[in-house]
C-alpha positions as a Markdown table, in Angstrom:
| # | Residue | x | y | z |
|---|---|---|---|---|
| 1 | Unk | 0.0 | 0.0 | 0.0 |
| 2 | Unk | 1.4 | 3.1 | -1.0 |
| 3 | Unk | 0.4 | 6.4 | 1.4 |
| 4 | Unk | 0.0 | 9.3 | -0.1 |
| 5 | Unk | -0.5 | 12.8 | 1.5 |
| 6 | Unk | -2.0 | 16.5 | -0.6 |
| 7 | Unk | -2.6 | 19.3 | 1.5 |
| 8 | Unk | -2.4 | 23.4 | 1.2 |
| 9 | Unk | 0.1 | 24.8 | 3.4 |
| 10 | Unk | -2.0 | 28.0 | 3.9 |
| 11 | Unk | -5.0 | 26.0 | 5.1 |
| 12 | Unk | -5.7 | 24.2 | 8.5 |
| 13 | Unk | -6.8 | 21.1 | 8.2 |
| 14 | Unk | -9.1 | 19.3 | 11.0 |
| 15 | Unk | -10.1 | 15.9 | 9.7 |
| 16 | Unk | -6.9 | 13.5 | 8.5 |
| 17 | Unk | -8.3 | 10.1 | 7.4 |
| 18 | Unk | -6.7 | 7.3 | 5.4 |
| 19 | Unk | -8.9 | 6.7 | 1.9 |
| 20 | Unk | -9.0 | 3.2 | 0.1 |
| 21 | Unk | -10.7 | 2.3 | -3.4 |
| 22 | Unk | -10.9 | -0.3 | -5.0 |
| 23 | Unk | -11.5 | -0.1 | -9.0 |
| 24 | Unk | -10.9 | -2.0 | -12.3 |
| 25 | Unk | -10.3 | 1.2 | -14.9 |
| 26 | Unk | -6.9 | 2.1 | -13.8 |
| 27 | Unk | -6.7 | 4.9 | -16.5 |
| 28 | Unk | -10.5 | 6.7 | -15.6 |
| 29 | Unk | -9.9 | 6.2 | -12.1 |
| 30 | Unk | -6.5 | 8.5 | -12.5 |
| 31 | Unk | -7.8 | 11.0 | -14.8 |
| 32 | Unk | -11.5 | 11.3 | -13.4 |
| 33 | Unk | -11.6 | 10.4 | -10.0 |
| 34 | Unk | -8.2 | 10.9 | -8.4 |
| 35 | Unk | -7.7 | 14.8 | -9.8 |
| 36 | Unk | -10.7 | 15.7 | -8.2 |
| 37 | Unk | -10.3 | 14.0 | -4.6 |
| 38 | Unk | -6.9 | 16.3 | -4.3 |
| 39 | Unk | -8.7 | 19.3 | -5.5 |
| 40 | Unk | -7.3 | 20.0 | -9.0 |
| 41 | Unk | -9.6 | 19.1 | -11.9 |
| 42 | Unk | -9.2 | 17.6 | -15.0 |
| 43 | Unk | -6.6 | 19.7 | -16.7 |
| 44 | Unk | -4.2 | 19.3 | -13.6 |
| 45 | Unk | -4.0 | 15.5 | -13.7 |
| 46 | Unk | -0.1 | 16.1 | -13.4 |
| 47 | Unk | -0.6 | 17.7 | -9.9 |
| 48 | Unk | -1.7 | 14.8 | -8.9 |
| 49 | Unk | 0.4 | 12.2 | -6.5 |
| 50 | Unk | 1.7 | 9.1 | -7.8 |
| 51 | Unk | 0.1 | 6.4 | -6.2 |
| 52 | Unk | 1.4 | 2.4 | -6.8 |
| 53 | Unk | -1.9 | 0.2 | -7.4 |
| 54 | Unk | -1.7 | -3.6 | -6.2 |
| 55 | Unk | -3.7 | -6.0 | -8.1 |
| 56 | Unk | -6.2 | -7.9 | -6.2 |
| 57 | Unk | -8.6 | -10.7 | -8.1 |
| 58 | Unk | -8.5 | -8.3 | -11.4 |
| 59 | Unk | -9.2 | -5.4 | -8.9 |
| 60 | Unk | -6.9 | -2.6 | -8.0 |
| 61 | Unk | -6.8 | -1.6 | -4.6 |
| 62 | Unk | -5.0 | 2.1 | -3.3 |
| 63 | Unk | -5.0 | 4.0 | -0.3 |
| 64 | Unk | -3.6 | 7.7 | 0.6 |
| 65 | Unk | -3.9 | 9.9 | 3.3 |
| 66 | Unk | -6.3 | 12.8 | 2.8 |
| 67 | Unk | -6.8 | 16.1 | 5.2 |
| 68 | Unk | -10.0 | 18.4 | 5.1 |
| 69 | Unk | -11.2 | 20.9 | 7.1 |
| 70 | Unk | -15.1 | 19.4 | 7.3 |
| 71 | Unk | -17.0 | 15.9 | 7.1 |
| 72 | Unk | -18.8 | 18.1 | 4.0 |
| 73 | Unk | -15.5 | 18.2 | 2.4 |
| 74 | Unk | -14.4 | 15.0 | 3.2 |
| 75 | Unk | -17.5 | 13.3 | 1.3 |
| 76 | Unk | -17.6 | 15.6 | -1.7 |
| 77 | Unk | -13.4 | 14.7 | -2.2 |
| 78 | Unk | -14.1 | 11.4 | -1.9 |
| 79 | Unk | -17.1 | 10.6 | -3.2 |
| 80 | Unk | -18.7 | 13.2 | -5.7 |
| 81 | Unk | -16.4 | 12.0 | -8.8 |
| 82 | Unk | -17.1 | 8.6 | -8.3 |
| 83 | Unk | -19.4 | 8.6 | -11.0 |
| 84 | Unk | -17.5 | 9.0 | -13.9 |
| 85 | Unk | -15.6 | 5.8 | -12.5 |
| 86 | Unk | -18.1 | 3.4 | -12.6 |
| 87 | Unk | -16.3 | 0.4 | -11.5 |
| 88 | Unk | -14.5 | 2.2 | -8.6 |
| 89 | Unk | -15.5 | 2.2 | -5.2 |
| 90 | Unk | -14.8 | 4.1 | -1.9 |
| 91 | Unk | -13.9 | 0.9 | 0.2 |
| 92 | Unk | -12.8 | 2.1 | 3.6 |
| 93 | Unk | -12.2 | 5.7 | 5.6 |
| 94 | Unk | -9.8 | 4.9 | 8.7 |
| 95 | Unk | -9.9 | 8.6 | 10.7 |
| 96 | Unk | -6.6 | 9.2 | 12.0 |
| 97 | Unk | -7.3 | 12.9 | 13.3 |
| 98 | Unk | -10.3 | 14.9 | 13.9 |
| 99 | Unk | -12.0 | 17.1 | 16.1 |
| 100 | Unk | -13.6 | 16.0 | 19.4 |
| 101 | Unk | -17.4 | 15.4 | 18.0 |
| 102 | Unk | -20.3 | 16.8 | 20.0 |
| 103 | Unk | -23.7 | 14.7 | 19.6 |
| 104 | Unk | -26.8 | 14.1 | 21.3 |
| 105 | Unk | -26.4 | 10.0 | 22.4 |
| 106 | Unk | -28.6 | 8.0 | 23.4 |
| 107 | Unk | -30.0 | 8.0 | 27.3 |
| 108 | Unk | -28.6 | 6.1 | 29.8 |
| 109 | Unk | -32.2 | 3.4 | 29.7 |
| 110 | Unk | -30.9 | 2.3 | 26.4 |
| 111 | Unk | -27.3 | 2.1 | 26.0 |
| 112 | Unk | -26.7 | -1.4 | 27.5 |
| 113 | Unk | -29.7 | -3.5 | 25.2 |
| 114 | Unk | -30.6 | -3.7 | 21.7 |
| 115 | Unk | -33.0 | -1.7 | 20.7 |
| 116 | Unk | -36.8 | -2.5 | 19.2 |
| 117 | Unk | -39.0 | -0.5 | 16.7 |
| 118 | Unk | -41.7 | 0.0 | 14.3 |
| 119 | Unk | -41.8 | 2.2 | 11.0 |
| 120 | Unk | -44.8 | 4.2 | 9.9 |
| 121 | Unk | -45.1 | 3.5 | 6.2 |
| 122 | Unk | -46.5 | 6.3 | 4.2 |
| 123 | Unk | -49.2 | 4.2 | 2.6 |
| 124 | Unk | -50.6 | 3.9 | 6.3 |
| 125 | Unk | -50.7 | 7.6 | 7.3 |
| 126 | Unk | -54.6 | 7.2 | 7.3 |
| 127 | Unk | -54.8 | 8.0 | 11.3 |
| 128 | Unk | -56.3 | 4.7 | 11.7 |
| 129 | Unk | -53.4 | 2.3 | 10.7 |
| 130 | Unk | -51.2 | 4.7 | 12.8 |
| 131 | Unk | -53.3 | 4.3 | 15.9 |
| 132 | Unk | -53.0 | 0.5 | 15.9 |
| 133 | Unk | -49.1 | 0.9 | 14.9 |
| 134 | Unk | -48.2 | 3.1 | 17.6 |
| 135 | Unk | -50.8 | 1.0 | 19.8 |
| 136 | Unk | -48.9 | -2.3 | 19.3 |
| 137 | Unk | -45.9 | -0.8 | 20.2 |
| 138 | Unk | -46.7 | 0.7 | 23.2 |
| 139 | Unk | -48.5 | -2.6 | 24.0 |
| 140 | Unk | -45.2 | -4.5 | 23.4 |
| 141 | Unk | -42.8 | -2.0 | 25.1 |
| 142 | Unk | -40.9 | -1.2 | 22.0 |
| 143 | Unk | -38.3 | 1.7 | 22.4 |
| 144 | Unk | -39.5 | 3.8 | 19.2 |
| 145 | Unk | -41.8 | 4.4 | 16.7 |
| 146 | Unk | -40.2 | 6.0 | 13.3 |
| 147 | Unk | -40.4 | 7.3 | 9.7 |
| 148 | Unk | -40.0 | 5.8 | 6.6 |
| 149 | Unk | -36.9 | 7.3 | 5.1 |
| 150 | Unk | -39.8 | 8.4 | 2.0 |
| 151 | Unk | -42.1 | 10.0 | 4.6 |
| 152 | Unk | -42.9 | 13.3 | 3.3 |
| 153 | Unk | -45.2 | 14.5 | 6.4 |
| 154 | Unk | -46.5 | 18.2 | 6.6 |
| 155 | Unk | -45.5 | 20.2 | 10.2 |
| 156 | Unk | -48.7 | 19.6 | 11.3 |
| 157 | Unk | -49.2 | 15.8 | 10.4 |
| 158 | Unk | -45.8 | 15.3 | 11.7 |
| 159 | Unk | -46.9 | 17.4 | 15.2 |
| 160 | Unk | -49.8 | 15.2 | 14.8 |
| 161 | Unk | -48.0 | 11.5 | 15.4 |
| 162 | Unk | -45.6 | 13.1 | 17.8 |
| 163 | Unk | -48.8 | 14.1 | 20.1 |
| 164 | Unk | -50.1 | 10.5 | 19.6 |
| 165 | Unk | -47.0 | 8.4 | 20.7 |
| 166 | Unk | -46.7 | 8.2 | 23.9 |
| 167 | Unk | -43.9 | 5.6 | 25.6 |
| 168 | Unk | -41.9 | 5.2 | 22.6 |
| 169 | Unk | -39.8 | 7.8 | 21.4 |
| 170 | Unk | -40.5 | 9.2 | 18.1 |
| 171 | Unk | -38.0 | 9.0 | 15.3 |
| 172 | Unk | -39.4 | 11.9 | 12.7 |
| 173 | Unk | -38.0 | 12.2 | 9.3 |
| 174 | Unk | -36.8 | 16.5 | 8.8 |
| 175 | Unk | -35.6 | 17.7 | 5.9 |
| 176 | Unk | -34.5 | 20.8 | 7.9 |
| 177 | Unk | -33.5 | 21.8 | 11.9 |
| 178 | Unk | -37.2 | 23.9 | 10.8 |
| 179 | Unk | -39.0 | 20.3 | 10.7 |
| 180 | Unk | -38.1 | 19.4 | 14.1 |
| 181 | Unk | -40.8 | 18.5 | 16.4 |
| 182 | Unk | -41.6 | 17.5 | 20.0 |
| 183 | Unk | -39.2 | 17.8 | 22.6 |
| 184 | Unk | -38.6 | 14.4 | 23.3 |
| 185 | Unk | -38.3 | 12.9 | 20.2 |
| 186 | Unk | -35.4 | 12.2 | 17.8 |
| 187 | Unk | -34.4 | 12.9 | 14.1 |
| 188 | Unk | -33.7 | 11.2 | 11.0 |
| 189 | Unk | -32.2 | 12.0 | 8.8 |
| 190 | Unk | -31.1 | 10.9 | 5.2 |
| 191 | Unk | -27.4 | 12.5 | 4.8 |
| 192 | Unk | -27.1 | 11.0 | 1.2 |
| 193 | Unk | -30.4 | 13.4 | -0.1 |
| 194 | Unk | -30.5 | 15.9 | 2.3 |
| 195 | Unk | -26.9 | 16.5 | 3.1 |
| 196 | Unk | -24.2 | 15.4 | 5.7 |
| 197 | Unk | -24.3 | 18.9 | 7.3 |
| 198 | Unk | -28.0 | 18.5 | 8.0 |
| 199 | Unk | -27.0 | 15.3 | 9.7 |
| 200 | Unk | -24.0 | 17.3 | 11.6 |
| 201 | Unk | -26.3 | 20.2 | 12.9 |
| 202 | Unk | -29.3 | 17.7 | 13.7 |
| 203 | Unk | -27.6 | 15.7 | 15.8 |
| 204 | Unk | -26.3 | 18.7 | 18.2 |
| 205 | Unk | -29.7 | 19.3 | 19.2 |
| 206 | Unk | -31.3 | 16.2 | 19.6 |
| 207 | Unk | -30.6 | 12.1 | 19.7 |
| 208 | Unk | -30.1 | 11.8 | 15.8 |
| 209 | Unk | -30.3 | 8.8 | 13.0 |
| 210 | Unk | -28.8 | 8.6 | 9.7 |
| 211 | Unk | -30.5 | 6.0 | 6.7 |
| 212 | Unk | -29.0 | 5.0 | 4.4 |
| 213 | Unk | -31.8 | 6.0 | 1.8 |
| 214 | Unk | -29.7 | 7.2 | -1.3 |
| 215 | Unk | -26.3 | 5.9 | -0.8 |
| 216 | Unk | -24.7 | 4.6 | -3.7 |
| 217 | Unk | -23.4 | 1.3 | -4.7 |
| 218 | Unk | -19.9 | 2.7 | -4.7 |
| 219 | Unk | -19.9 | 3.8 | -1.5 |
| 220 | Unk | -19.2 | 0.9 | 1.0 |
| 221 | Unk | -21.3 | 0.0 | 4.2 |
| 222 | Unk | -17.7 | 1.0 | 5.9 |
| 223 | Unk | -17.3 | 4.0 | 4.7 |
| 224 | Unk | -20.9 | 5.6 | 4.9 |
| 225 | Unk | -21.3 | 4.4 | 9.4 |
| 226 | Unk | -17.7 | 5.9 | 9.3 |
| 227 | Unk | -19.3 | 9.0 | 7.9 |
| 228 | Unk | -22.3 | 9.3 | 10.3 |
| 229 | Unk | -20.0 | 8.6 | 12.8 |
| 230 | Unk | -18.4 | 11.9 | 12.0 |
| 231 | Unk | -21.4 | 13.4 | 11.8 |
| 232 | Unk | -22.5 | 12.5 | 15.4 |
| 233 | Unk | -25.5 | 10.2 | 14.6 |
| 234 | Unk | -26.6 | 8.1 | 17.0 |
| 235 | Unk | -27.6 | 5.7 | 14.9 |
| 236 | Unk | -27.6 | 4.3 | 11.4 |
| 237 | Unk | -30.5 | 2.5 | 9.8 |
| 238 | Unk | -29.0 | -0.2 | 7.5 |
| 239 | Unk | -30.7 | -3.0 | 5.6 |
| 240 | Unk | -30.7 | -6.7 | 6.7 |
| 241 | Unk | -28.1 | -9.0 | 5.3 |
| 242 | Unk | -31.2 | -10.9 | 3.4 |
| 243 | Unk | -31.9 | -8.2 | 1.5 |
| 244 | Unk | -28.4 | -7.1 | 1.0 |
| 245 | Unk | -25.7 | -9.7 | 0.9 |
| 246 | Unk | -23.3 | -6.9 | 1.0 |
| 247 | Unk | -24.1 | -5.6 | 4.8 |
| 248 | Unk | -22.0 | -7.9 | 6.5 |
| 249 | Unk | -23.1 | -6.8 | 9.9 |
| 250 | Unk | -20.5 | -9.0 | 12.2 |
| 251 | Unk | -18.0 | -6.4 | 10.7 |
| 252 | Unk | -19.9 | -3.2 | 10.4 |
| 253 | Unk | -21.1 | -3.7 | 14.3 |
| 254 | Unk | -17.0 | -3.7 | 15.0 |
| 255 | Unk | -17.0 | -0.7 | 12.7 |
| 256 | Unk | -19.5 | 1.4 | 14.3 |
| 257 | Unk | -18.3 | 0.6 | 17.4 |
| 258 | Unk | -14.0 | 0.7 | 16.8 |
| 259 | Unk | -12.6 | 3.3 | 19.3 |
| 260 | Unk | -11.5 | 6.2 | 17.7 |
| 261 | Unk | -10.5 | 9.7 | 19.9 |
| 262 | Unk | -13.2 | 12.4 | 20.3 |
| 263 | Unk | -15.3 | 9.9 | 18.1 |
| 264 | Unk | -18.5 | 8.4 | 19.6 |
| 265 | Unk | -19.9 | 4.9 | 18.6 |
| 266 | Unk | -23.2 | 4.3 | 17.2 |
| 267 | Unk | -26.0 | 1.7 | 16.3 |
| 268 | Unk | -26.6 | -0.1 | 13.9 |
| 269 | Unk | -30.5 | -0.6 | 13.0 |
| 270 | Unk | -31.7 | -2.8 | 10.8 |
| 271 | Unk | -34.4 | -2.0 | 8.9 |
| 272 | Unk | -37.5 | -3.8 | 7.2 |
| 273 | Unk | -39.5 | -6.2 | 6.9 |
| 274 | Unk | -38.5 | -8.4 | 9.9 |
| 275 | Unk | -40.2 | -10.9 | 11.5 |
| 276 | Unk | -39.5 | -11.6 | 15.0 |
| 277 | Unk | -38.1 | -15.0 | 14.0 |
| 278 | Unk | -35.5 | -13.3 | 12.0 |
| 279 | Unk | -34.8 | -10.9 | 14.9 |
| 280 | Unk | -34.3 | -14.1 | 16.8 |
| 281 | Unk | -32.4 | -15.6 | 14.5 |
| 282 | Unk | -30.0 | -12.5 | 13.8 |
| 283 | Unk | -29.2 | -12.2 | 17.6 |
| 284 | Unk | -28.3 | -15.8 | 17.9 |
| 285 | Unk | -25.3 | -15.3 | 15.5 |
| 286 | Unk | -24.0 | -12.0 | 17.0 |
| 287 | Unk | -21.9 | -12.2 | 20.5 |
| 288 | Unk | -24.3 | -11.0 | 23.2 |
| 289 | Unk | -21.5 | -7.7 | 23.7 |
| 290 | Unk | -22.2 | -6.2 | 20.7 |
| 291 | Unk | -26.3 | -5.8 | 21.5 |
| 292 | Unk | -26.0 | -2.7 | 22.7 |
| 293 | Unk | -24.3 | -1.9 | 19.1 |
| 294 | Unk | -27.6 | -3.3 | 17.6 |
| 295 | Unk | -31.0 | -2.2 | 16.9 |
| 296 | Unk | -34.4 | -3.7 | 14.7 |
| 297 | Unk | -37.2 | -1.4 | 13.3 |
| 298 | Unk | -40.0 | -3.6 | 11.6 |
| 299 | Unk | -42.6 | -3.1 | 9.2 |
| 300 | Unk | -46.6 | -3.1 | 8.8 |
| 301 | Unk | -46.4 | -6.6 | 9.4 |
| 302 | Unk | -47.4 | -6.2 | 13.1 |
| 303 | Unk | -50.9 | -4.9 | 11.2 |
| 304 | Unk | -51.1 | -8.7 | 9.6 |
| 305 | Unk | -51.5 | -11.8 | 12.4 |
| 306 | Unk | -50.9 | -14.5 | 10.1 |
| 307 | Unk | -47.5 | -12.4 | 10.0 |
| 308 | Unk | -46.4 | -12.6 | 13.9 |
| 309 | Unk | -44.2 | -15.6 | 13.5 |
């Protein structure tokens, strides 16, 4: 691995993290990907570091060392180019400096279990499927009641559910710190549509999540909960390894939970269509330590009994 290091010398950098991608298209990942990640452009391509690639199974694999002065920054350098490489991917961010990160975390009641809750799916915002959603999980002591990351609630509906759930804590979808609704709820937020600095700012003020609604194919799992991380969310709501073979969540658990200075952990989530047997059976493979690392939010199955398996 050959490390590589850009920086201005007038400029104060804050966030200093070790970048690795993987790609096939040696030549379009140089002259498309790489000129932009140090800030040049495509008529500076000379300005750029010279990097040795390793082959690995017809892949080349590079890392460098890369210093920004924001998480906004370190995302669009690493990521916003991507595109025009369409067999590269951002494989891993290892932080090796950064600022001391100031978040809302979780409270104390649910930092040493996994947690358990239930998503309000748009097609059931008539109040009467939300009643009995919010009703089972109060009924089965579930820790929150949240959002589908395609929600698109008004203020006042949104004031609306927050009124109604009671026990649970309610995880609201904003699009905006002006979305934000009762004082004991949380946020979610989707950092891939509605921006990483939404996510940043969010999280100061209240216990926030970040889905993963949006994110490419070319970002990894690693690097996006390395991200949030950053960004001081809470939590992350990921997809089950079912429906993504990809998400392999004995390693992201390690990930979202690795020590790293002035760097909180978070939770993983998993989203969907679970069943409690899967729950079950997802628990059973993971080392009881790493529950606190874990969290479920299920779907309108609870609404169907041939369902509750």
């Amino acid at each position: 691995m050959n490390v590589c290091c850009f920086q201005n010398k007038n400029s104060e950098y804050v966030i200093k993290a070790e970048v690795t991608y993987s790609f096939q298209d040696k030549e379009r990942f140089q002259n498309k990907v790489l000129p932009y990640v140090f800030g040049c452009g495509m008529f500076y391509t000379n300005k750029n570091p010279e990097i040795k690639l390793t082959d690995d199974n017809a892949r080349y694999r590079t890392s460098f060392i890369l210093k920004t002065k924001s998480l906004a920054q370190l995302v669009s350098a690493t990521t916003s180019m991507l595109r025009f490489s369409p067999d590269c991917k951002l494989e891993k961010v290892k932080i090796m400096k950064c600022p001391k990160i100031t978040s809302k975390q979780l409270p104390d009641q649910y930092t040493k279990k996994f947690l358990l809750g239930v998503i309000l799916k748009p097609s059931l915002f008539y109040e009467d499927s939300i009643n009995k959603v919010i009703d089972y999980a109060l009924k089965n002591k579930y820790d929150f009641v949240k959002d589908d990351d395609v929600s698109e609630y008004s203020t006042k509906e949104s004031a609306r559910i927050s009124r109604i759930v009671k026990g649970p804590v309610y995880l609201q979808k904003i699009t905006s710190l002006n979305n934000i609704q009762g004082e004991g709820d949380w946020n979610l937020v989707t950092p891939c549509i509605h921006g990483w600095q939404l996510l940043e700012q969010a999280s100061k003020q209240k216990v926030t999540a970040a889905h993963c609604a949006g994110l490419s194919p070319q970002i990894s799992w690693e690097s996006f909960i390395m991200f949030s991380r950053l960004a001081g969310a809470a939590m992350v709501i990921c997809p089950d390894t079912e429906f993504d073979k990809s998400f392999d969540l004995k390693n992201l658990i390690k990930e979202a939970s690795i020590p790293i200075g002035g760097v909180p952990e978070t939770r993983i989530i998993i989203g969907g269509g679970l069943t409690p047997a899967r729950i079950k059976e997802v628990l059973k493979n993971i080392d009881k330590s790493y529950y606190k690392n874990l969290g479920f939010a299920i779907g309108s199955w609870i609404l169907k009994r041939n369902d509750k398996k």
